[in-house]
C-alpha positions in Angstrom: -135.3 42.0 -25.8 -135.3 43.2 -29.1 -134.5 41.5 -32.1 -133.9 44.3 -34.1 -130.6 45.5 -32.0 -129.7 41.3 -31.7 -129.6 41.3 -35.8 -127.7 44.5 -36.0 -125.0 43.7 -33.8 -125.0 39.9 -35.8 -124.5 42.4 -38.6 -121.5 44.0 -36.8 -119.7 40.7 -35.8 -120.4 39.5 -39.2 -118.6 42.2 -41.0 -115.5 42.6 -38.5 -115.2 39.0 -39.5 -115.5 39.5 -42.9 -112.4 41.6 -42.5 -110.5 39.1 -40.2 -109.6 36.3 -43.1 -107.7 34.4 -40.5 -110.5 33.7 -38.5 -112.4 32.8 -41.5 -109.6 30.5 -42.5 -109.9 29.0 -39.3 -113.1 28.3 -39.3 -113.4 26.9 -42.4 -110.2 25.3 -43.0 -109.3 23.5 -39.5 -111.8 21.1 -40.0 -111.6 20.5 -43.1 -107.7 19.3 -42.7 -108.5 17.5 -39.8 -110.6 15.1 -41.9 -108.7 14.9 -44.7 -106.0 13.9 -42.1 -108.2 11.3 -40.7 -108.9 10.1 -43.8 -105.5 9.8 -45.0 -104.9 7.5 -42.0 -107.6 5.5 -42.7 -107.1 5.1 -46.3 -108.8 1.7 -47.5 -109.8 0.4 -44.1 -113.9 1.1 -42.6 -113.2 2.8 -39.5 -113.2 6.2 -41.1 -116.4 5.2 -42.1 -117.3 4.8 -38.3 -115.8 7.0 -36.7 -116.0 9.9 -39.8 -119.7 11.1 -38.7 -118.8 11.5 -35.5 -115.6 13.1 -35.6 -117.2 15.6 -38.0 -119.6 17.1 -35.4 -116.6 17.0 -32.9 -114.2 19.4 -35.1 -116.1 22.2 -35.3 -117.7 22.1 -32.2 -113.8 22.8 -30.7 -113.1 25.4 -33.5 -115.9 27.8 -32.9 -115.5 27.1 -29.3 -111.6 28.8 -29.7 -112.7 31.3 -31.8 -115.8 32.9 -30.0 -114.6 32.9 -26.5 -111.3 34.5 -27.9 -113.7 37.2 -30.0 -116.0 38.1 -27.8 -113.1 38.6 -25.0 -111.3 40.8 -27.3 -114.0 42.6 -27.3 -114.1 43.2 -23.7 -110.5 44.0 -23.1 -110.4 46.3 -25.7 -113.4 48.8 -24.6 -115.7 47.6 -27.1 -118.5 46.0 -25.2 -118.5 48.8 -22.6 -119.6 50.8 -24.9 -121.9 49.0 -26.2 -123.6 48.1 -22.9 -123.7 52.0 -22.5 -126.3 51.9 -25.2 -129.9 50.4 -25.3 -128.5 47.8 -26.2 -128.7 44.6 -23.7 -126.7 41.5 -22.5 -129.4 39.1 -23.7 -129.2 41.2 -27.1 -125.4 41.3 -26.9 -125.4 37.2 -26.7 -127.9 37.0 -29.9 -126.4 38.9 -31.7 -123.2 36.6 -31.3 -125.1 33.6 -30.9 -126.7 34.8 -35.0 -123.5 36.0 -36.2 -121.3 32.1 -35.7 -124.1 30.9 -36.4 -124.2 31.9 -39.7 -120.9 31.2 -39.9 -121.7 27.3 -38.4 -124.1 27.4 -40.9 -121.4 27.6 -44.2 -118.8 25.5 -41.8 -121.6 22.7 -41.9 -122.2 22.8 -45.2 -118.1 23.1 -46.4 -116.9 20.8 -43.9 -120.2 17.8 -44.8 -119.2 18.3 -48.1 -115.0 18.2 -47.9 -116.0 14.6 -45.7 -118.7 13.3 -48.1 -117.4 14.0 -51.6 -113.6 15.0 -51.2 -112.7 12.4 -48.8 -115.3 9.6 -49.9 -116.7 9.5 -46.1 -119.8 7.1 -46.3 -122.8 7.5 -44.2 -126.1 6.0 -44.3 -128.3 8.7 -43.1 -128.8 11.7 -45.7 -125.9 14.2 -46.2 -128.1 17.2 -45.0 -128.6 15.2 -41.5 -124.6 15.5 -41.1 -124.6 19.2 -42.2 -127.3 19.5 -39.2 -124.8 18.0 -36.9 -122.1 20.2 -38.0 -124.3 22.9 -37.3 -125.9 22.4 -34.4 -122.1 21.1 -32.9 -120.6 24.8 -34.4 -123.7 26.0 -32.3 -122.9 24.4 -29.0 -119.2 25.3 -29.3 -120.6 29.0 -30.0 -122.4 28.8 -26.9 -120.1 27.4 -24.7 -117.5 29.4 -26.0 -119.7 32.8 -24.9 -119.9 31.5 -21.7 -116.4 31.0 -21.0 -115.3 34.7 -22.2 -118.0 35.9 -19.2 -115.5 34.1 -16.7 -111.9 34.6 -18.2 -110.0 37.6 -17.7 -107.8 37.5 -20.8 -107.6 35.6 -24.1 -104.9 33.2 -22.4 -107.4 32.3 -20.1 -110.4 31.6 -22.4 -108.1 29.6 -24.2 -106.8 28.0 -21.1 -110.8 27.3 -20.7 -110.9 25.1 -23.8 -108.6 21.7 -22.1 -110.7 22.4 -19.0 -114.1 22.1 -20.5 -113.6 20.2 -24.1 -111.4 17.8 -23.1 -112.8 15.9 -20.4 -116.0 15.9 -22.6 -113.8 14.3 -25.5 -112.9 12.2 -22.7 -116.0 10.8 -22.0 -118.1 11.3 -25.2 -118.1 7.9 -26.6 -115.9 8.3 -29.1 -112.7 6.3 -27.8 -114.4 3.8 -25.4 -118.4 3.3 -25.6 -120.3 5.2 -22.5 -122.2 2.3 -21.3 -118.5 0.4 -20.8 -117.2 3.5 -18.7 -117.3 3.4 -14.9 -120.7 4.2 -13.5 -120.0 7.2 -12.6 -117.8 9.0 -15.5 -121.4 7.2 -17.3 -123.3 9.2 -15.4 -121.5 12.4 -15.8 -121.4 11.3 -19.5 -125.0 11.1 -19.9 -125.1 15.2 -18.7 -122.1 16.5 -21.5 -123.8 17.8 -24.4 -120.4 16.5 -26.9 -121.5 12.8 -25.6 -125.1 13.8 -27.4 -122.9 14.9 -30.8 -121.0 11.6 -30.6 -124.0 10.1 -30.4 -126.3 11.6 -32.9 -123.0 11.5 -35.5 -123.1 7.4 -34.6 -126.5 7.4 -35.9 -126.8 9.2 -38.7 -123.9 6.5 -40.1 -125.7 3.6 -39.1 -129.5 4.5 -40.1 -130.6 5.3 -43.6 -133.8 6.4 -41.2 -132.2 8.5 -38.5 -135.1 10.4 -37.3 -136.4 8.9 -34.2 -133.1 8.2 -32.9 -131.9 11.6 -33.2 -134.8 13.3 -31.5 -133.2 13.0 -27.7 -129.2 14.4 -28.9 -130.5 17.2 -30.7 -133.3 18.1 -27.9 -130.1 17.9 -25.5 -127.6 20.1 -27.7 -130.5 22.7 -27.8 -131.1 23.0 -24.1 -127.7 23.1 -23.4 -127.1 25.8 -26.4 -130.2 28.0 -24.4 -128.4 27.5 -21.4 -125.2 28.6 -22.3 -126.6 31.3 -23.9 -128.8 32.5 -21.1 -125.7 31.9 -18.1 -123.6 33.5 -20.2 -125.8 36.9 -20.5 -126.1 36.6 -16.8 -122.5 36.7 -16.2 -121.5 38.8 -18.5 -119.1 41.7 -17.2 -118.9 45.0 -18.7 -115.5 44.9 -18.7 -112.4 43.0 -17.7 -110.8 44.5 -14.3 
């Protein structure tokens, strides 16, 4: 692989975005009123408190999941990628690239959206703010992920976005966040204990509890980064040329 051709086609995603101000506005915005809405719900009581750091990984993660399956698909359908993959370029460079390019972008949505929670809507965490913009980001990152490996295996943007209930939702399901994991049936625990959102929810739950998160976060973030490799490297694998 080389990382040359991955940074210049991060280059090329980055400035097709910079001319798409809607997907900008998406990714930037979303979350941001999806706080302040949970905040305004939550006015004066502690459970935004709680339930704030976790929530905050969660939003983003389903954002950039929307928004990079629907991308990179466009992409397909419209001729682009064949004729990239004409070029020297490679799948595994393709992915990189993409995988750089929202990341970057996961990488201002962390620090917009940490800051929107901490100092806008008075979100209060014990951990250290940048520990929550690492959440954001590494969550934007899984959702990037995921979301490249669902445009390999939909035909159409209605289907990648038809992909999102199918493989967010059951993980929202079964995160944590609405009824604790180790209360769950044993076996929606056990298929718990392999979705990388329950790892998010978990790592958002500590960073609001511990002034000294470190130790505790060393397993959710070793998880989130296998399964952002893995999604990455599947999703080369099965990448099609181009939609039949």
């Amino acid at each position: 692989m080389s990382p040359r051709r991955a940074v210049v086609t991060a280059a090329r995603v980055l400035a097709q975005l910079r001319g798409d101000r809607r997907t900008v506005a998406l990714m930037l915005l979303v979350p941001c009123v999806l706080i302040g809405l949970l905040a305004w719900i939550y006015e004066g009581g502690p459970l935004f408190d709680r339930v704030g750091p976790m929530l905050v990984g969660i939003f983003p993660f389903v954002v950039m999941f929307v928004v990079t399956s629907v991308t990179t698909l466009r992409e397909r359908t419209s001729g682009t990628l064949e004729r990239l993959l004409t070029t020297p370029l490679g799948k595994a460079e393709l992915m990189t690239g993409y995988a750089l390019a929202f990341g970057l972008m996961a990488l201002v949505q962390g620090v917009v959206v940490t800051a929107f929670a901490l100092w806008v809507c008075g979100l209060d965490v014990a951990g250290p703010a940048w520990a929550l913009v690492a959440l954001v980001v590494l969550s934007a990152l899984l959702g990037t992920a995921l979301g490249l490996l669902a445009s390999a295996f939909a035909r159409t943007e209605f289907q990648a976005v038809q992909l999102m209930p199918a493989l967010v939702l059951p993980q929202l399901l079964l995160c944590g966040l609405l009824v604790p994991r180790a209360q769950l049936p044993r076996v929606l625990e056990l298929v718990s204990d392999v979705l990388p959102l329950s790892y998010a929810v978990d790592a958002g739950r500590v960073i609001a509890t511990q002034a000294q998160p470190w130790s505790d976060l060393a397993e959710p973030v070793a998880v989130m980064l296998g399964w952002v490799v893995a999604a990455l490297v599947v999703g080369s694998l099965t990448l099609r040329r181009r939609t039949a």
